[in-house]
SEROLO-684439 format. One record per residue: x, y, z of N, C-alpha, C, CB in turn. Coordinates in steps of 0.001 Angstrom, whole numbers, padded with zeros to 6 digits, always signed. Glycine has a CB too. Example, Ala and Ser with C-alpha at 12.3 -4.5 7.8 and 13.67 -1.06 7.14 Angstrom:
<vokols>
+013190-005690+007800+012300-004500+007800+013200-003300+007800+011308-004473+009046
+012850-002250+007080+013670-001060+007140+012900+000030+007870+014084-000598+005725
</vokols>
This chain:
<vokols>
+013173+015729-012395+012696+014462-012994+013410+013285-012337+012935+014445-014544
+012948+011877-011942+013255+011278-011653+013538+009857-012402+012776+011523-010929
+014353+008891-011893+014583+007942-012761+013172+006294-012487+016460+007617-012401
+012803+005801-012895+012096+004753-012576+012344+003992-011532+012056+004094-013425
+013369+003763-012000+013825+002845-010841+013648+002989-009014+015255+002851-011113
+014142+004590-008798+014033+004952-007723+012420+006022-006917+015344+005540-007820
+011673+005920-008108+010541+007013-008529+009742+007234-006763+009151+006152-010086
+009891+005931-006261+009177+005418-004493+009702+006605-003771+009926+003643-003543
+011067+007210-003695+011523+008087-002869+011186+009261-003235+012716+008015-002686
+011250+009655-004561+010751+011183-004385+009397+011610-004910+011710+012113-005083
+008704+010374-005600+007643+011117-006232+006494+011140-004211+006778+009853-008167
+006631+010242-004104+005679+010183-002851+006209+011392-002060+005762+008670-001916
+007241+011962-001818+007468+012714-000602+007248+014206-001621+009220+012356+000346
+006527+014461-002879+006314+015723-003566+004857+016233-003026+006379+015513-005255
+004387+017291-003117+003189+018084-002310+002523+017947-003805+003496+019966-001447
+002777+017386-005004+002259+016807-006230+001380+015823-006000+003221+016314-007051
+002333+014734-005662+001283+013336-005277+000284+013508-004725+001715+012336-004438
+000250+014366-003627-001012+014689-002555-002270+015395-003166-000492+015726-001333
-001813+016524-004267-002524+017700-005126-003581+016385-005629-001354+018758-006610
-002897+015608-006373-003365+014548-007617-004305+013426-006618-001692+013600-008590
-003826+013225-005690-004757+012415-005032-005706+012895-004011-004106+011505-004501
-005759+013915-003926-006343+014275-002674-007771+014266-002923-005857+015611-002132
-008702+013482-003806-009573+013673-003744-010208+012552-003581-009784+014328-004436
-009216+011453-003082-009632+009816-003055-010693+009964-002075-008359+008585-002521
-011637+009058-002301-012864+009305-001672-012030+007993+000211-014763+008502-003151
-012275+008162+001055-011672+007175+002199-013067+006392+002419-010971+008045+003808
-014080+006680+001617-015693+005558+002566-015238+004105+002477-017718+005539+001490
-014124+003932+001166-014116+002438+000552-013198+001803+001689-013391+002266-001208
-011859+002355+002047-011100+002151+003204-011734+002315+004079-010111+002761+003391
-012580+002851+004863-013101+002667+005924-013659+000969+006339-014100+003699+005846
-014716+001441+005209-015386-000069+005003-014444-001587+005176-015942-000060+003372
-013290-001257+004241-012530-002223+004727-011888-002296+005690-011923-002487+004155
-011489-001188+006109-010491-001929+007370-011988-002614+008596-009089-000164+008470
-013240-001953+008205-014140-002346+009753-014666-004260+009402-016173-000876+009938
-014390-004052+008144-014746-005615+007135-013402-006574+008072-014259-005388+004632
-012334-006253+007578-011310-006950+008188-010751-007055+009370-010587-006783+007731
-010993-006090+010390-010946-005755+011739-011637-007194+012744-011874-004217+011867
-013055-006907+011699-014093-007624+012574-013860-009044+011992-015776-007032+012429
-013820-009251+010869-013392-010756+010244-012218-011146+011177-012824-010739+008452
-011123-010724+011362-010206-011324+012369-010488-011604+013877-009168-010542+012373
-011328-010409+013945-011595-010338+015428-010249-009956+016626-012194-011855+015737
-010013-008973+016062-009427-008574+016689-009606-007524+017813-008873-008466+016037
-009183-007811+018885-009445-007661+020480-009053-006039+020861-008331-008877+021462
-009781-005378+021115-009831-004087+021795-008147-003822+021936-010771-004169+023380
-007166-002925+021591-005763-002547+021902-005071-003326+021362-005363-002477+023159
-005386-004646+020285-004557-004853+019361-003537-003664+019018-005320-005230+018324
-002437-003992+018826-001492-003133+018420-001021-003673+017080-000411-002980+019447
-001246-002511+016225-001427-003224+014384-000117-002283+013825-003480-002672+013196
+000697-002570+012915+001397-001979+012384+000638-001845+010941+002660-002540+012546
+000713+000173+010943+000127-000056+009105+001455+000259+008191-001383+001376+008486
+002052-000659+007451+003044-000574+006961+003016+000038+005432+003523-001749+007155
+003804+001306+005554+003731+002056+003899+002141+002722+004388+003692+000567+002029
+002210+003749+005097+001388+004520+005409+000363+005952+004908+001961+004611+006083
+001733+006124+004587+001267+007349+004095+001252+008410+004387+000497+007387+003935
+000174+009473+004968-000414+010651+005307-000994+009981+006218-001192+011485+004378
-001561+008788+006527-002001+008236+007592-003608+007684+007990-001597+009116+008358
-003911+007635+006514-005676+007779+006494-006404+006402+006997-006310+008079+004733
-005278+005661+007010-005791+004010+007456-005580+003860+009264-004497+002558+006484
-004591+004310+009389-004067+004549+010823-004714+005378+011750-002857+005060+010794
-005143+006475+011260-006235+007652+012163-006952+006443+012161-007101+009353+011416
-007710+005702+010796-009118+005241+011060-009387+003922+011991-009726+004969+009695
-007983+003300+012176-008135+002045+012514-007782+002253+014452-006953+000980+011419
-007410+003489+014637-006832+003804+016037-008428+003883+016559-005673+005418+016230
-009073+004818+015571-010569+005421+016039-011784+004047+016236-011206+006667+014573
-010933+002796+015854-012129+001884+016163-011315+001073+017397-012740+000797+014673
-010843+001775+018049-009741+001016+019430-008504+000393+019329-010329-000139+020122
-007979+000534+018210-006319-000501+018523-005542+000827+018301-005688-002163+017066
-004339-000022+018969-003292+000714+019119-002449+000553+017841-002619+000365+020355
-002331+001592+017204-001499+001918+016060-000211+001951+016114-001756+002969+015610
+001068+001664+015068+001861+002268+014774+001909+002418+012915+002914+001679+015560
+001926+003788+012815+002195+003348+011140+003686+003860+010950+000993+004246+009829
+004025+003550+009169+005438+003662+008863+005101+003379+007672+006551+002838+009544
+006320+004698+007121+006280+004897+005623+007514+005713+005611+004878+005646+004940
+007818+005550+004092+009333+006014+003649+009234+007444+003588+009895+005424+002141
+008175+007710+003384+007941+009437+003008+008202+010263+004243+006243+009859+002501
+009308+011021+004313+009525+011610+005448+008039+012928+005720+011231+012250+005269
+008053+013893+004766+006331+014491+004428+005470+013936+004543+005887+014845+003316
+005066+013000+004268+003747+012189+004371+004443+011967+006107+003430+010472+002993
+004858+010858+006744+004966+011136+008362+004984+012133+009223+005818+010792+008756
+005447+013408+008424+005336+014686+009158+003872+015367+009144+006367+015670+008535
+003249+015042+008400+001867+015033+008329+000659+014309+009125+001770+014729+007282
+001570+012932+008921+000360+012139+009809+000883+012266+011670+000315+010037+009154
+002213+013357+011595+002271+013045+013356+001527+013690+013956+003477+013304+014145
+000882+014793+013154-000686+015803+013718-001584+014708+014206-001738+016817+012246
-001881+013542+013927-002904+013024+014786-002395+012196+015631-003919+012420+014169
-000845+011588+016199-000644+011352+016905-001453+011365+018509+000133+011732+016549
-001813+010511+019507-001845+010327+020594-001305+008948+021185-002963+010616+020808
-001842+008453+022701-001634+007181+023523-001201+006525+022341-002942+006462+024388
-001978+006184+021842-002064+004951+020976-002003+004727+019468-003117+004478+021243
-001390+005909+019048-001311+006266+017652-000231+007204+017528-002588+006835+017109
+001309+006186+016706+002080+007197+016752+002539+006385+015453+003014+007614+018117
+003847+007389+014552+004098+007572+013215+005859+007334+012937+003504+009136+012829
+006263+007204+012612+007808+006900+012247+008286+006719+010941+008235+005749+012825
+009140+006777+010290+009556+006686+009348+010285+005421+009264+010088+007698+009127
+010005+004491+008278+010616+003445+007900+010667+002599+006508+010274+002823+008709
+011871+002187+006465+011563+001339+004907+011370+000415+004983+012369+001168+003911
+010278-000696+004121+009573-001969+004557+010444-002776+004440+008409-002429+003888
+012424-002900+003632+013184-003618+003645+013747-003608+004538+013685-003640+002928
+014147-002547+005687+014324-003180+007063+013631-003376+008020+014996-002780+007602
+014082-004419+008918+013501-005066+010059+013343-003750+011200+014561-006426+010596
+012208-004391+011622+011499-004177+012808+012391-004040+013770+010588-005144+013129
+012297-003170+014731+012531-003362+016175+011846-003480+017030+013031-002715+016627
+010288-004026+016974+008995-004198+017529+008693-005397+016825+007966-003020+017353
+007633-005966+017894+006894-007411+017337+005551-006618+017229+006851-009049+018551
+004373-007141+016197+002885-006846+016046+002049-007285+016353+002478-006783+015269
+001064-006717+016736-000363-008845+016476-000714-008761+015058-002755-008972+017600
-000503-007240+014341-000887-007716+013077-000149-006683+012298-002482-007828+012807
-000103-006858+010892+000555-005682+010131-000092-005832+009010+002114-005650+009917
-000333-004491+008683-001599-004488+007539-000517-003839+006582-003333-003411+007888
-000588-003862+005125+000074-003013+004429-001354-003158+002971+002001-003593+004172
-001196-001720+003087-002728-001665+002551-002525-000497+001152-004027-000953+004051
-003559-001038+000086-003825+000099-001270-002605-000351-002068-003752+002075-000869
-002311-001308-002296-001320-002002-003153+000250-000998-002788-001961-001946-005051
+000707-001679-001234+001626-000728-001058+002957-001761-001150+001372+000185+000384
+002718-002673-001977+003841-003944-002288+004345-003757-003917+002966-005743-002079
+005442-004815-003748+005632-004397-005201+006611-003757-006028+004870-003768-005411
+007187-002438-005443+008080-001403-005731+008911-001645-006332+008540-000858-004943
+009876-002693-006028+011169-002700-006194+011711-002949-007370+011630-003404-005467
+012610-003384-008153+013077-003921-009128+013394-005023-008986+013841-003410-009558
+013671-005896-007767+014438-007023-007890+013553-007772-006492+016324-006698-007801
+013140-008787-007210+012268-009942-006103+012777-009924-004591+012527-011703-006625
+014732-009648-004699+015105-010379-003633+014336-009169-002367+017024-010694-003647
+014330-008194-003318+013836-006907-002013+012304-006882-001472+013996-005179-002707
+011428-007761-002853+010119-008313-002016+009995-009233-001274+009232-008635-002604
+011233-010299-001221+011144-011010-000128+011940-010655+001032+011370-012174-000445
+012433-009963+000821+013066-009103+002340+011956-008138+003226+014435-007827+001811
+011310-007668+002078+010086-006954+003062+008993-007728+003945+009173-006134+002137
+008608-009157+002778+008151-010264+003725+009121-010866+004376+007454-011277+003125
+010137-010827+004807+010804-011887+006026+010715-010995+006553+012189-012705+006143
+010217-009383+007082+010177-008498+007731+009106-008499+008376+010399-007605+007199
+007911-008758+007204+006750-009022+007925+006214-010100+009148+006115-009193+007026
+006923-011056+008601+006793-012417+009525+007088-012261+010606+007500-013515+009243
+009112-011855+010151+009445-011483+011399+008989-011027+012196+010041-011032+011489
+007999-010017+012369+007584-008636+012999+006349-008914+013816+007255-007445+011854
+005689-010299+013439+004608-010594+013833+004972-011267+015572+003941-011578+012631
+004167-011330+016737+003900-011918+017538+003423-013346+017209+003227-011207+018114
+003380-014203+017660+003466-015696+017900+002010-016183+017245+003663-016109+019682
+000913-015259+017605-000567-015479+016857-000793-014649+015834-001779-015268+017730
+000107-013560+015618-000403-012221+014828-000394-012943+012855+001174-010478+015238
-000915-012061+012707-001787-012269+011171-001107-010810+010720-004011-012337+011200
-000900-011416+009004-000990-010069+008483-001479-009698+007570-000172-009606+008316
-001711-008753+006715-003126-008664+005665-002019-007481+004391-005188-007526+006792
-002033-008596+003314-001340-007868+002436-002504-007329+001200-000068-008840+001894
-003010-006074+001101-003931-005935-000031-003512-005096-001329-005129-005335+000512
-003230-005880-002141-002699-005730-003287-003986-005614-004396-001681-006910-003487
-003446-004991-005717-004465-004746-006910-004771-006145-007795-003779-003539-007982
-005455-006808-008082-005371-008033-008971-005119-007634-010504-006761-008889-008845
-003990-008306-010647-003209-007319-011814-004315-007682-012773-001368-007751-012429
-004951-009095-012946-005625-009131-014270-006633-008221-014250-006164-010428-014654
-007222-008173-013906-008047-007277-014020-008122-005668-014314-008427-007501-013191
-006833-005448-013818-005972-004271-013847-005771-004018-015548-004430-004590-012932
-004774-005387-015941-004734-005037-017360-005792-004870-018242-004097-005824-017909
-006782-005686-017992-007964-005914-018775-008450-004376-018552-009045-007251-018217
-008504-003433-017739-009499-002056-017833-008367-001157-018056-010546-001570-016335
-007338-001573-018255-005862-000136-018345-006740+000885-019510-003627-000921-019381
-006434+002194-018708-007057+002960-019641-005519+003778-019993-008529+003915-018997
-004915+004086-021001-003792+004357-021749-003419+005762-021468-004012+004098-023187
-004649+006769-021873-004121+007901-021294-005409+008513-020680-003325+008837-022334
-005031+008951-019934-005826+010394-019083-005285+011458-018650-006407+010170-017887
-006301+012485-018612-005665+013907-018173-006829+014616-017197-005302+014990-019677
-006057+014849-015936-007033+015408-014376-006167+016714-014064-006971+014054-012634
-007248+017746-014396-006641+019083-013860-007478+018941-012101-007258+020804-015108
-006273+019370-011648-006341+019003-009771-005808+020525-009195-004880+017365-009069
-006427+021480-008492-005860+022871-008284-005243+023431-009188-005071+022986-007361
-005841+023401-010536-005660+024302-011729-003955+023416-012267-005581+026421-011129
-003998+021880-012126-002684+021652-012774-003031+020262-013044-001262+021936-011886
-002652+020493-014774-003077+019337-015713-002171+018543-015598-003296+019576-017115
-002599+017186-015078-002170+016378-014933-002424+015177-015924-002358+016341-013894
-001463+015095-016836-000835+014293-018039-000712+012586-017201+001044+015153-018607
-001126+011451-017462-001909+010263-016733-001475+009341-017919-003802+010443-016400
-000464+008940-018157-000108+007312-019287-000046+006033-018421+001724+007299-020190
-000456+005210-019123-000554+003671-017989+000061+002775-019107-002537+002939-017342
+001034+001741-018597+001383+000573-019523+002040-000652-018642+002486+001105-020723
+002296-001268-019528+002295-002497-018894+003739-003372-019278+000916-003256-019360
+004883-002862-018665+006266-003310-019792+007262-003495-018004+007101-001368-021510
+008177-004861-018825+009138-005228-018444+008401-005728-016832+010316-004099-018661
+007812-006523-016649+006791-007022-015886+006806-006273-014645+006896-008456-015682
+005945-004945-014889+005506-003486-014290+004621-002927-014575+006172-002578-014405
+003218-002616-013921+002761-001733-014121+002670-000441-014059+002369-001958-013972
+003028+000817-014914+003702+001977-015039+002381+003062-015106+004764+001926-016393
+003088+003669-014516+002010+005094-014489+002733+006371-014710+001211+005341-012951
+002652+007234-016222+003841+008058-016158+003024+009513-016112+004991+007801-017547
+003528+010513-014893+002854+011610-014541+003826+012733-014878+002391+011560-013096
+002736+013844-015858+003525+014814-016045+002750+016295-015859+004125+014567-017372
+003441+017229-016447+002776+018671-015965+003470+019372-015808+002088+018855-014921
+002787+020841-015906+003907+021836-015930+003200+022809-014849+004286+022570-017574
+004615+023373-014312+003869+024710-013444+005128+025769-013566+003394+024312-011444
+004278+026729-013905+005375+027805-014277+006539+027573-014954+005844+028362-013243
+005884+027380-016476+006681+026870-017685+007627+025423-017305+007755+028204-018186
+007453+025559-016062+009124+023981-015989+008056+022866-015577+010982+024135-014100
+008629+022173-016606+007927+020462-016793+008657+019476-015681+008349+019649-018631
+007733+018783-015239+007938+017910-014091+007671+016520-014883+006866+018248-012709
+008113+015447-014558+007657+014351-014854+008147+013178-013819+007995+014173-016206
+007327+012502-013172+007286+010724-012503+006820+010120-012900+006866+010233-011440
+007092+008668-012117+007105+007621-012295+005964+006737-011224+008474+007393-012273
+005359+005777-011558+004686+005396-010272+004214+003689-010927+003136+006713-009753
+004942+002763-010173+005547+001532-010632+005143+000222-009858+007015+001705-010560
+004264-000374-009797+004242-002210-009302+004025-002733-010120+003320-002897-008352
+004731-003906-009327+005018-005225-009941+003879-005690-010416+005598-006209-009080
+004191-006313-011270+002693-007296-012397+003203-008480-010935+003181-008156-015153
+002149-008724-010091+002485-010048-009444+000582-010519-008882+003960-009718-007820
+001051-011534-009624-000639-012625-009702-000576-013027-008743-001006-013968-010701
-001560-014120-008299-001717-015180-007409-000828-016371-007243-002801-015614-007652
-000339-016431-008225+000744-017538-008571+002343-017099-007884+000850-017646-010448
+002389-016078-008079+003606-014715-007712+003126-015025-006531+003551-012833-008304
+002229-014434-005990+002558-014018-004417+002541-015709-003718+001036-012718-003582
+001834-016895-004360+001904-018016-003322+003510-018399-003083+001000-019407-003896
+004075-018292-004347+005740-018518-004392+006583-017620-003596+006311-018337-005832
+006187-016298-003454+006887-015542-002478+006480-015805-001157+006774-014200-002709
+005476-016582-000555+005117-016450+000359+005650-018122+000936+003690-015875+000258
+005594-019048-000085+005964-020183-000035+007652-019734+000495+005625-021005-001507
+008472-019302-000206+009981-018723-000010+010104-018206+001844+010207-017057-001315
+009238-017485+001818+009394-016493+003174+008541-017550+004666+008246-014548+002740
+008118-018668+004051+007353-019501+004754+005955-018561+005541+008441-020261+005826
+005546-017867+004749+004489-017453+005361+003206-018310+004746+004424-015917+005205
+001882-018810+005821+001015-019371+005627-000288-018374+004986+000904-020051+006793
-000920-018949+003739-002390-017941+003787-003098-018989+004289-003167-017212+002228
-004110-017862+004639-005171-018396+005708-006426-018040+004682-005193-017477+007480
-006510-016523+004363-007669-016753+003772-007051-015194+002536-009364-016679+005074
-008099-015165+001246-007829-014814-000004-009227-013892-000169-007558-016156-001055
-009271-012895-000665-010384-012126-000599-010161-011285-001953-010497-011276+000816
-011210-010869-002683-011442-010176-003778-012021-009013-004005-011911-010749-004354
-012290-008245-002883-012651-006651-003026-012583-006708-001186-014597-006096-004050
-012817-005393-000825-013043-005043+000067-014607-005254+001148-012656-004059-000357
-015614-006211+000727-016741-006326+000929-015973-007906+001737-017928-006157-000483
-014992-008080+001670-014400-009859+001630-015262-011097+000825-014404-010498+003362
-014967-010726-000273-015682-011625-001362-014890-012932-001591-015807-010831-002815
-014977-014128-002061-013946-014510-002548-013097-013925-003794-014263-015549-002691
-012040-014385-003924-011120-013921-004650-011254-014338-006608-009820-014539-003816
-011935-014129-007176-012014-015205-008844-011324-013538-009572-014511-016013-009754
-010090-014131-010331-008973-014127-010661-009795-013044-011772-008100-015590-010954
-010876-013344-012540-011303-012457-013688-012060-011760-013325-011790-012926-014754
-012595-011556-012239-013745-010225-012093-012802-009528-011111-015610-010584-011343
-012241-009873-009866-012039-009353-008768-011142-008055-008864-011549-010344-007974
-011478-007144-008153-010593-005958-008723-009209-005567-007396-011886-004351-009008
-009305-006661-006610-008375-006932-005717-007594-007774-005558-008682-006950-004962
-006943-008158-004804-005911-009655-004211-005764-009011-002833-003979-010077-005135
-006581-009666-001963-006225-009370-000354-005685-010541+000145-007498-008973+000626
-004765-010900+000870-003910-012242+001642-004184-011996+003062-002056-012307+001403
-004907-012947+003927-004964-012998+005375-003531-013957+005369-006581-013717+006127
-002432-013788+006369-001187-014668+006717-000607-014719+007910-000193-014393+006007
-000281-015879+007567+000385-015971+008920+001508-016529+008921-000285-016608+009845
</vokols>
């Protein structure tokens, strides 16, 4: 069992997380990254950093429409996974979004609400002075986050998803300005339980963090179709920056 606070390091690197999600459909990510690709216009061998990666499902897809990839994520499993599709132009590393780069980007995507984590602001603005930092002189970066209101407004309290014959126990709440997701289950009598945790952070939140880190938005989007952004329907918060 793990504690909240730290839940980022081990619940993601468990062969659990993967069981429970593995059935995310990728058509919706596709769609977006070819939505935002082409909205930027970005040039054949762009070299994009996908930051907080994963297993790598954004990174295969975004290499396969011509740029040159690097992704990075804390999960040492999840990177050992995505180095199977490694080639030229698509390679994988392990990194935490609070330290700096040793590479510049043209762009860095951090995608599926992979912001947020921490307990303490100062470490979300360390991940953005990372981002900035990290950028090349024209590069853009695309932060796509969940739009919390909307989030709260449909919180469904409890659910339960049996995933390869293991019931998966699903509580959602909304405390100590966090949105909480508490996962439990048993396999072979011994009970497991995580944590899975972002920040309640609005539109108001991210202009102030971004105001702090001097990063510019350029443009604000509300689903993955690039809609505009209205605060009560939208079931997103996407940031074009620079």
């Amino acid at each position: 069992m793990n504690t909240e606070k730290d839940w980022f390091t081990s619940w993601f690197d468990t062969s659990y997380y993967h069981i429970l999600y593995k059935n995310r459909d990728d058509t919706e990510a596709r769609t977006f990254m070819q939505n935002i690709t082409s909205f930027l216009k970005l040039e054949p061998n762009t070299h994009i950093l996908d930051l907080a990666c994963g297993k790598g499902r954004h990174s295969v897809f975004l290499n396969s429409l011509g740029y040159k990839v690097t992704g990075a994520d804390l999960s040492e499993n999840s990177i050992s996974f995505a180095k199977k599709f490694t080639n030229e132009s698509l390679s994988f590393k392990v990194h935490d979004m609070r330290n700096s780069f040793t590479n510049q980007y043209n762009a860095i995507f951090n995608l599926f609400t992979s912001f947020g984590y921490f307990e303490n602001d100062s470490e979300d603005l360390k991940t953005l002075q990372n981002i900035k930092s990290g950028l090349t002189k024209n590069g853009v970066a695309v932060i796509d986050f969940l739009n919390v209101t909307t989030t709260e407004k449909h919180l469904v309290p409890y659910e339960c998803k049996t995933v390869n014959n293991i019931k998966f126990h699903i509580q959602k709440k909304i405390e100590n300005g966090f949105i909480i997701k508490h996962i439990s289950f048993i396999i072979d009598k011994k009970p497991y339980s995580y944590f899975e945790k972002v920040k309640y952070l609005d539109l108001q939140k991210f202009e102030a963090y971004f105001k702090e880190v001097g990063l510019k938005i350029k443009h604000i989007f509300g689903n993955y179709e690039l809609d505009a952004f209205d605060e009560a329907t939208s079931n997103r918060l996407i940031f074009v920056l620079s």
